[in-house]
C-alpha beads as a LAMMPS data file, in Angstrom:
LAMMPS data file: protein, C-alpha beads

140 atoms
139 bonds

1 atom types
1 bond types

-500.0 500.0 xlo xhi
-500.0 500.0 ylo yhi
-500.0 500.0 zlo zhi

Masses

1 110.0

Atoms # bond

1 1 1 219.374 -262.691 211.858
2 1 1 220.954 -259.454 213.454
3 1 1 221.203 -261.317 216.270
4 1 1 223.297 -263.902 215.079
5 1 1 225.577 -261.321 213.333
6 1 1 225.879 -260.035 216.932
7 1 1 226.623 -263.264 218.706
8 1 1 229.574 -264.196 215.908
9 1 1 231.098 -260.701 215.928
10 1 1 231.412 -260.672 220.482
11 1 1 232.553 -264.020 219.796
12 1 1 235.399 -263.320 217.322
13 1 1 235.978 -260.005 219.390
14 1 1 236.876 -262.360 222.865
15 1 1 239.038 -264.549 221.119
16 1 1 241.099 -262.024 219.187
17 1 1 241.729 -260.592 222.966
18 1 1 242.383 -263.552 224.443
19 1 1 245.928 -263.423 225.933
20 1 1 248.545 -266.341 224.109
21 1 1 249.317 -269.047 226.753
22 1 1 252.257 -271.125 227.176
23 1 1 252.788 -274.403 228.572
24 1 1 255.703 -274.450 231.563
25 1 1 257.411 -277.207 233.200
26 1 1 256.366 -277.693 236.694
27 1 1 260.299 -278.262 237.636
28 1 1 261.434 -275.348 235.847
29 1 1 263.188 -276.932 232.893
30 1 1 263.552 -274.582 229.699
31 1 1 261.048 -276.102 226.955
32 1 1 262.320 -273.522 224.370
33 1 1 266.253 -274.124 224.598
34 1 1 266.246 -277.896 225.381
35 1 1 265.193 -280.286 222.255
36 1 1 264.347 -283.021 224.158
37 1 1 262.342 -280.875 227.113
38 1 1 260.628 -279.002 223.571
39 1 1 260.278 -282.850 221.807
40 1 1 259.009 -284.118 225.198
41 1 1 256.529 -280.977 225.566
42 1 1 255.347 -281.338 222.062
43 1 1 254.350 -285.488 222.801
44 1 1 252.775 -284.494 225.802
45 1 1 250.710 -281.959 223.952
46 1 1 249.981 -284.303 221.456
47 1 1 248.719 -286.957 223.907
48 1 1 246.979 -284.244 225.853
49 1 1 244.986 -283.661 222.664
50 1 1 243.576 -287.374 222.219
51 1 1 243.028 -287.460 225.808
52 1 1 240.190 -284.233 224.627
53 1 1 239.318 -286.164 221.187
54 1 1 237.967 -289.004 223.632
55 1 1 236.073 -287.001 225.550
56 1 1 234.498 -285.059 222.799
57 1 1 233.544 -288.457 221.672
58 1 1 231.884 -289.163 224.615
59 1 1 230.133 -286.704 225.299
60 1 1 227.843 -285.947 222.269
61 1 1 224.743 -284.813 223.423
62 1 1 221.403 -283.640 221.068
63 1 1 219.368 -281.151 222.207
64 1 1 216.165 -278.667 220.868
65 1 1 217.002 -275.742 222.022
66 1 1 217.369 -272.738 221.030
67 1 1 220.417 -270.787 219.225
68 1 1 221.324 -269.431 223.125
69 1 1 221.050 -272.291 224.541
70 1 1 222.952 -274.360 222.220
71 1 1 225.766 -271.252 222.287
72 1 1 225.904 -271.611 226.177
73 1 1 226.166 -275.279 226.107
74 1 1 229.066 -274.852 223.481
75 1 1 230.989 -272.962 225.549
76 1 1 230.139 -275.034 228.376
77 1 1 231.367 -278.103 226.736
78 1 1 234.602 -275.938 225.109
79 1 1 235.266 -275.006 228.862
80 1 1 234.957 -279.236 229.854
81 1 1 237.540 -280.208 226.997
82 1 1 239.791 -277.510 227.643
83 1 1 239.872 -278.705 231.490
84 1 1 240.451 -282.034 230.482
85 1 1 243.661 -281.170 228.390
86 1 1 245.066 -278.810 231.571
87 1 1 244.053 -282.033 233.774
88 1 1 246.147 -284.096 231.479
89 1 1 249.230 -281.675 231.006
90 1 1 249.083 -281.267 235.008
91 1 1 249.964 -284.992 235.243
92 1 1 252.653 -284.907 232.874
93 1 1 254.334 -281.690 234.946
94 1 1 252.691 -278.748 233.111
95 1 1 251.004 -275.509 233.991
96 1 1 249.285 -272.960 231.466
97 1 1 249.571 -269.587 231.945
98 1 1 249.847 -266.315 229.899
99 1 1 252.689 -265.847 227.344
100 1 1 254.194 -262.729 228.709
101 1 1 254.557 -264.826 232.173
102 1 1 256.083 -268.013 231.382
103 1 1 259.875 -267.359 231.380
104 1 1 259.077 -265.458 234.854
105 1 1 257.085 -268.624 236.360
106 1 1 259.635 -271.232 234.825
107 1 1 262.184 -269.718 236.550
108 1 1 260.198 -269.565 240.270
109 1 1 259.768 -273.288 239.509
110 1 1 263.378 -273.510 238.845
111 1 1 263.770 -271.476 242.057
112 1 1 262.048 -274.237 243.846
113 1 1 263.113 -277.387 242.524
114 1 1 266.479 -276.445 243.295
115 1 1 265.470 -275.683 246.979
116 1 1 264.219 -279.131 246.985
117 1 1 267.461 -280.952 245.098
118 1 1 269.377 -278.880 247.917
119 1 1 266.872 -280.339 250.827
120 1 1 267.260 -283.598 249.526
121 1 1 271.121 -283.583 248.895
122 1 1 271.276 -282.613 252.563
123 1 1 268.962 -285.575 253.776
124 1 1 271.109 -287.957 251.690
125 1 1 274.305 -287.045 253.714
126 1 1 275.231 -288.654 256.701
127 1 1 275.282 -287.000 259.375
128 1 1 279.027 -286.173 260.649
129 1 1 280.469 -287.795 263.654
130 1 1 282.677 -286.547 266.109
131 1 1 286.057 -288.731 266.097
132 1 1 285.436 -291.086 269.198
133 1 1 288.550 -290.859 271.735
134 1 1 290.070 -294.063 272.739
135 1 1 288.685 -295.005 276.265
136 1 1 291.320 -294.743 278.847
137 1 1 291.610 -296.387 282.064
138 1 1 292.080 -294.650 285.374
139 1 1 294.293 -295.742 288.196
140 1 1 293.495 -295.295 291.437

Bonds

1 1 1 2
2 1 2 3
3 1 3 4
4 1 4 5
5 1 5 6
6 1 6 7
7 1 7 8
8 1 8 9
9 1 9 10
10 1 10 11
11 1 11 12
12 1 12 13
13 1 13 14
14 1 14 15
15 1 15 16
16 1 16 17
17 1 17 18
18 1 18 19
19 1 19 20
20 1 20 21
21 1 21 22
22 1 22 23
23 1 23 24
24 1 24 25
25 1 25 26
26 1 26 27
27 1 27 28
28 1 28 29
29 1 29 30
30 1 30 31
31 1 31 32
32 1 32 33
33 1 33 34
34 1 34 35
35 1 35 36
36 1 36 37
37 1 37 38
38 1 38 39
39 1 39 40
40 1 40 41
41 1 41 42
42 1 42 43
43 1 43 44
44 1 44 45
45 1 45 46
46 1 46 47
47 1 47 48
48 1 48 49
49 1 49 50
50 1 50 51
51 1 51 52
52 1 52 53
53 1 53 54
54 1 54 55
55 1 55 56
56 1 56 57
57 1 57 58
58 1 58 59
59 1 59 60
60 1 60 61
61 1 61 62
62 1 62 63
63 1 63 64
64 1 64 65
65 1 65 66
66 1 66 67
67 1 67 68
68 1 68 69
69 1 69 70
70 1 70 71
71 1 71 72
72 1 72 73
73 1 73 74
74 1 74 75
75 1 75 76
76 1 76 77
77 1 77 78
78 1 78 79
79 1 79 80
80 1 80 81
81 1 81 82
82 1 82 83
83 1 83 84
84 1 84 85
85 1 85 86
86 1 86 87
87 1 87 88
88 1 88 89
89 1 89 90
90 1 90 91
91 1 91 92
92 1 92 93
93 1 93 94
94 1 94 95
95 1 95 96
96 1 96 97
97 1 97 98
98 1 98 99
99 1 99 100
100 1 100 101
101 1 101 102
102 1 102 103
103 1 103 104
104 1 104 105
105 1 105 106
106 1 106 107
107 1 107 108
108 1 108 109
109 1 109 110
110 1 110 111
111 1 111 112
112 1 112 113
113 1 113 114
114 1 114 115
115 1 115 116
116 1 116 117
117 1 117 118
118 1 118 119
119 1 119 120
120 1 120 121
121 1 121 122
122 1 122 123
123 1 123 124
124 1 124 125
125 1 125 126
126 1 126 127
127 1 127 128
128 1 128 129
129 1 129 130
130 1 130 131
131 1 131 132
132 1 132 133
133 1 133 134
134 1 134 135
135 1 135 136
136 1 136 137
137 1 137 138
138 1 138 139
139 1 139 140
């Protein structure tokens, strides 16, 4: 039993230290002072989430093992539904990373998506032409 009082009280220890994440926009757009970007981030989220319901549902295993075991495979199979949610919010333009980061990464996405607008704007432009000189003729 003291074991189990152990195992609960690391485990509630490592998630109150866990650092808070944030989701950011792979092409740098504000999520916090854009309500569409935020309403967009918050569907996305929401999809991200069923996309981890169905594989929870999938994957329901039953084992007799013992209370280690089954705590490794838990966090095993957290680990595998978390991964599927990133997977998911990669595809929709989305990167997770620590709280105290995220205004610092959105704008080095920012940073590069206008590099690439730029790139792009140039590519789209013809290219400019001297003015052609009327032939002349020579006399000889």
């Amino acid at each position: 039993m003291r074991f189990i009082s152990v195992v609960i009280a690391v485990s509630l220890t490592a998630c109150a230290s866990a650092p808070q994440m944030a989701w950011v926009r792979t092409d740098g757009k504000s999520t916090s002072s854009d309500p569409a970007s935020s309403q967009l981030l918050q569907t996305d989220k929401t999809i991200c989430q069923g996309e981890r319901e169905k594989v929870n549902l999938s994957d329901v295993t039953f084992t007799q093992a013992g209370f280690a075991d089954m705590s490794i495979a838990a966090h095993n199979r957290t680990d595998a539904l978390d991964a599927a949610v990133n997977a998911c919010m990669a595809e929709k333009g989305y990167v997770l990373v620590p709280g105290d980061q995220a205004e610092a990464q959105r704008q080095q996405f920012a940073a590069v998506e206008a590099t690439k607008q730029a790139q792009q704007t140039a590519q789209a432009q013809p290219p400019r032409s001297e003015k052609k000189r009327p032939a002349t003729a020579t006399v000889q």
